[in-house]
C-alpha positions in Angstrom: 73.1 -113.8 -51.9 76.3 -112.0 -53.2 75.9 -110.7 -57.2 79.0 -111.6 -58.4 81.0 -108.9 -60.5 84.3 -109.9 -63.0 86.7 -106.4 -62.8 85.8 -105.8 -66.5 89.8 -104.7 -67.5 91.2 -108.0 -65.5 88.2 -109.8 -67.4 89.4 -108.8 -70.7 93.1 -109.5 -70.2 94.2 -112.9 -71.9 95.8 -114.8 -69.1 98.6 -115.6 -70.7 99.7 -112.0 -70.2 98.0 -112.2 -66.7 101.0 -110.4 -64.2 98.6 -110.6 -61.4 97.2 -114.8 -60.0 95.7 -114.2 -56.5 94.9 -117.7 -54.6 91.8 -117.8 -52.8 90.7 -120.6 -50.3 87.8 -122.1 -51.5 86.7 -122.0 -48.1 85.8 -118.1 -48.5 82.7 -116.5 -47.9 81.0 -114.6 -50.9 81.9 -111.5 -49.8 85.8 -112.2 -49.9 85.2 -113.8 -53.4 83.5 -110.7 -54.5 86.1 -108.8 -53.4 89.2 -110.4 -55.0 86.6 -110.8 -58.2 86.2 -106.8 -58.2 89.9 -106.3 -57.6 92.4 -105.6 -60.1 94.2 -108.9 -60.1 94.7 -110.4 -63.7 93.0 -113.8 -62.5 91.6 -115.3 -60.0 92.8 -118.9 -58.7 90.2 -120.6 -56.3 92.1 -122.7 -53.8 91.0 -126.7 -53.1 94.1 -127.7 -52.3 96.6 -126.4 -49.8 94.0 -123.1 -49.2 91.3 -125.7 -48.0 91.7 -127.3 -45.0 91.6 -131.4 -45.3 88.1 -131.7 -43.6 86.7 -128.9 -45.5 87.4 -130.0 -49.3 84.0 -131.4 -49.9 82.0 -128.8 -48.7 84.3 -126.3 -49.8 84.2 -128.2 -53.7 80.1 -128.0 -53.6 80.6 -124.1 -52.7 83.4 -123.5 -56.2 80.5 -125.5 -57.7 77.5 -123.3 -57.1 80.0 -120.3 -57.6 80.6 -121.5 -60.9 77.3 -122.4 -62.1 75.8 -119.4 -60.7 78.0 -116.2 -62.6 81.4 -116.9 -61.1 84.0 -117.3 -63.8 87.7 -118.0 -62.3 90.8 -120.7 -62.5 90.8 -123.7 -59.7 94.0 -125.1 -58.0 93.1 -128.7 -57.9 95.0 -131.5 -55.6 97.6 -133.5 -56.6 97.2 -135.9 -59.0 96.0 -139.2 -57.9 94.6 -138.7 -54.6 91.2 -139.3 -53.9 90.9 -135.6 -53.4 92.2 -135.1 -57.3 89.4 -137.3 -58.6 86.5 -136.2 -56.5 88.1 -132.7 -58.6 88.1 -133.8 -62.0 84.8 -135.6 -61.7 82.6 -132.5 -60.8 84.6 -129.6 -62.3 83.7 -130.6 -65.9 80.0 -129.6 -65.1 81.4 -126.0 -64.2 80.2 -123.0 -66.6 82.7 -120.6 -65.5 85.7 -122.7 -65.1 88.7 -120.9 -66.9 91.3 -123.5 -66.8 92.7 -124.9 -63.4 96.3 -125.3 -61.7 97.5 -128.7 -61.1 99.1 -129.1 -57.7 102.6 -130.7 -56.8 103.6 -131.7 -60.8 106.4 -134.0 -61.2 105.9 -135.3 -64.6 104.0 -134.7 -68.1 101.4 -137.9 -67.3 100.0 -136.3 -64.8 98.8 -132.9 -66.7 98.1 -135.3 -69.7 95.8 -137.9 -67.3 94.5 -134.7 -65.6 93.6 -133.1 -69.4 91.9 -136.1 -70.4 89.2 -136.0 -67.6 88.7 -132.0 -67.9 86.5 -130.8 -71.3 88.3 -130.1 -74.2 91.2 -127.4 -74.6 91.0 -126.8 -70.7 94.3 -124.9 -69.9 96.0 -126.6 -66.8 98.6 -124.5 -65.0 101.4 -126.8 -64.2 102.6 -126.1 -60.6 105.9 -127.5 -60.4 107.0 -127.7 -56.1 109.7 -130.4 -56.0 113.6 -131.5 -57.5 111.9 -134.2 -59.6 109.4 -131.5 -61.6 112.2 -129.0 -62.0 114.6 -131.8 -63.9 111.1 -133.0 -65.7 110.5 -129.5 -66.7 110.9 -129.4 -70.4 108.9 -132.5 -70.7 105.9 -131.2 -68.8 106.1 -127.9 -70.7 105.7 -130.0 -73.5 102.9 -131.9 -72.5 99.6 -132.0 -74.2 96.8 -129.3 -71.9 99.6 -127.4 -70.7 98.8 -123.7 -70.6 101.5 -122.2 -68.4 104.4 -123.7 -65.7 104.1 -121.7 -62.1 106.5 -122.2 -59.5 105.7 -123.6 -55.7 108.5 -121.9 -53.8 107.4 -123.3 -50.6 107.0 -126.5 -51.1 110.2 -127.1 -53.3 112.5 -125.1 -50.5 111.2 -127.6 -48.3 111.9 -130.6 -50.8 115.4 -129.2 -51.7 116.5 -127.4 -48.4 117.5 -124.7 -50.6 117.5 -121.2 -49.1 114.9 -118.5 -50.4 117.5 -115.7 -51.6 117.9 -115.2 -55.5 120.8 -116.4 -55.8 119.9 -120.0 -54.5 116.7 -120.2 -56.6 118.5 -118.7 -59.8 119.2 -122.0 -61.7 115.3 -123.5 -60.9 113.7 -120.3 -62.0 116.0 -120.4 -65.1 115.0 -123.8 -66.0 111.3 -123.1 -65.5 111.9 -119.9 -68.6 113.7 -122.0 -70.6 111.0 -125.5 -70.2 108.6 -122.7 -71.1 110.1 -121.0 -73.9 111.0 -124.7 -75.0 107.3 -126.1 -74.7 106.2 -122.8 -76.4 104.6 -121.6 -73.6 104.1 -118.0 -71.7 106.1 -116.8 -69.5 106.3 -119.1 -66.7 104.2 -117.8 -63.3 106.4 -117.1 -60.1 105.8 -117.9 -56.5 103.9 -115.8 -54.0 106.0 -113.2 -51.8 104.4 -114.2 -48.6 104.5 -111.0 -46.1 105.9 -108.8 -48.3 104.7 -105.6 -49.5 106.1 -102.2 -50.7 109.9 -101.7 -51.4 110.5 -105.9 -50.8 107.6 -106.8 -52.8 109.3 -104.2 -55.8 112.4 -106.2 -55.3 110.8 -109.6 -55.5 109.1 -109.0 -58.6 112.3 -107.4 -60.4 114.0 -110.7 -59.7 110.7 -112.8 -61.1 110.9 -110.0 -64.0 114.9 -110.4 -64.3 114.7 -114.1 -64.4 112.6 -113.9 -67.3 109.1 -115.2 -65.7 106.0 -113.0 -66.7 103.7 -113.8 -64.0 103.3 -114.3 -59.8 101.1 -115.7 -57.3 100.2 -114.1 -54.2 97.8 -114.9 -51.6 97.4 -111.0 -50.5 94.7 -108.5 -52.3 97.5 -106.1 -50.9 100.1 -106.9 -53.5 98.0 -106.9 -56.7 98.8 -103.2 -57.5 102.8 -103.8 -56.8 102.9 -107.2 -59.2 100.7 -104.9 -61.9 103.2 -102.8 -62.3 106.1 -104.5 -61.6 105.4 -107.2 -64.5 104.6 -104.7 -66.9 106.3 -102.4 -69.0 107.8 -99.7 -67.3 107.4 -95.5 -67.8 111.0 -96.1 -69.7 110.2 -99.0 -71.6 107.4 -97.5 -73.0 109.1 -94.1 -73.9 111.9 -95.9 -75.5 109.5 -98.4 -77.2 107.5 -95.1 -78.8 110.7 -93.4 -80.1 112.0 -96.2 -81.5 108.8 -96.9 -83.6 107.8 -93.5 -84.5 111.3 -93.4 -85.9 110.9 -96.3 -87.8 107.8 -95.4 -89.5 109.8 -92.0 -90.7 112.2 -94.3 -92.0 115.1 -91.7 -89.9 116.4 -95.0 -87.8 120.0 -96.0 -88.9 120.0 -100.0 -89.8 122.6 -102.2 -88.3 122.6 -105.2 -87.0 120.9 -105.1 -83.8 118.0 -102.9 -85.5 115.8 -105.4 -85.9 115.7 -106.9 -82.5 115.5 -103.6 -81.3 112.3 -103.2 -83.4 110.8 -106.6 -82.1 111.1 -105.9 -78.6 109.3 -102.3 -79.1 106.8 -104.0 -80.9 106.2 -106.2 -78.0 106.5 -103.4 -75.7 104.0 -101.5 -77.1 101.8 -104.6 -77.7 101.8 -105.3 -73.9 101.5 -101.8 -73.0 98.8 -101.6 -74.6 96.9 -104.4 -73.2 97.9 -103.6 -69.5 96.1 -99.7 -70.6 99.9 -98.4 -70.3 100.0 -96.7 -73.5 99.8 -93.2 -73.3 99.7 -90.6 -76.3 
């Protein structure tokens, strides 16, 4: 039997600064859970719904079960609210130890994260996965719902809902409604959809448009792209410098006030903050 080990940094990391959400079937051996447990992705999302096959999903629950009794501590993507697979879900996950929180699949309006928090324990954070035209124009309202921890966005599924294409410029105005439900419910950042295939250069250029969009996090199904999203999502080498000139000025009082100082100040601050979280911060 596998002894299961949490990356201690990724452990540590508050997940609503979490960059990194790697999916993981729930039909996995140990071995590949250990793996994306040890690797340096922010959290770890155990797959029951589209990652498990249809004539798996009851084996493959017992097996998050026992993970998650036995030392395993990560976040599950449940099925879709109402199905018989959702309630077999919300029926044994309660009697997890290690659950975190879990992502609700296919989300389309705020009863369905507030129906799915009443049958979880307490404070559970639910991850609202919005993959259709009818969540994106309920967005504020699920944002706002009680349980809701973060909003993610099913790229996939809501291209094939909308027959929108995948370029940035298409899924502009859905990403920008997902920031602004978010920043509107008082949430984090909203969490981005996986880059399926893509690695290197592409991958960089994916995450700047999550990043430029305003979203703070991104799925990804591939251990290959943890590294890329890590640093992609998080302050970069020019942020940082900026955000350390600007404050050592400020505390010798040599920065000339105007208007646009104290913004300035703020978004150092929270540069600095998150650099130093992510172990950016460098003397």
């Amino acid at each position: 039997m596998v002894t299961f080990h949490r990356n201690e940094r990724a452990a540590s990391l508050p997940a609503r600064l979490s960059r990194s959400w790697m999916l993981i079937t729930a039909a996995a051996d140990e071995e590949r859970l250990a793996a994306a447990l040890e690797s340096e992705a922010d959290s770890i999302l155990i797959d029951l719904e589209d990652g498990t096959p249809a004539d798996q999903k009851t084996e493959a629950r017992e097996r998050v079960m026992h993970w998650l009794n036995n030392g395993v501590e990560a976040w599950v993507r449940i099925n879709k609210f109402g199905t018989e697979e959702w309630h077999k879900d919300v029926e044994e996950l309660p009697k997890a130890k290690g659950l975190r929180g879990v992502m609700l699949a296919e989300v389309e309006d705020a009863a369905m994260v507030t129906r799915t928090a009443m049958m979880l324990p307490p404070g559970t954070p639910i991850i609202a996965l919005i993959e259709s035209a009818i969540g994106i124009v309920n967005a504020v309202d699920i944002a706002r719902a009680p349980g809701v921890f973060r909003l993610a966005f099913g790229i996939g599924d809501f291209r094939k809902d909308t027959g929108m294409a995948a370029d940035a410029l298409s899924l502009a105005y859905v990403r920008s409604q997902l920031v602004l439900a978010s920043r509107v419910g008082e949430l984090p950042g909203p969490i981005d959809g996986p880059s399926v295939g893509k690695h290197s250069v592409d991958l960089m250029k994916d995450c700047s448009i999550t990043s430029a969009a305003g979203m703070t996090g991104k799925l990804t199904l591939d251990p290959a792209q943890v590294d890329t999203i890590n640093i992609s999502l998080a302050p970069s080498e020019d942020e940082i410098q900026w955000a350390r000139d600007l404050l050592q000025k400020q505390d010798g009082d040599a920065m000339p006030k105007d208007g646009s100082y104290l913004p300035r100040l703020a978004r150092a601050k929270k540069v600095s903050q998150l650099a130093k979280t992510y172990g950016l911060w460098r003397s």
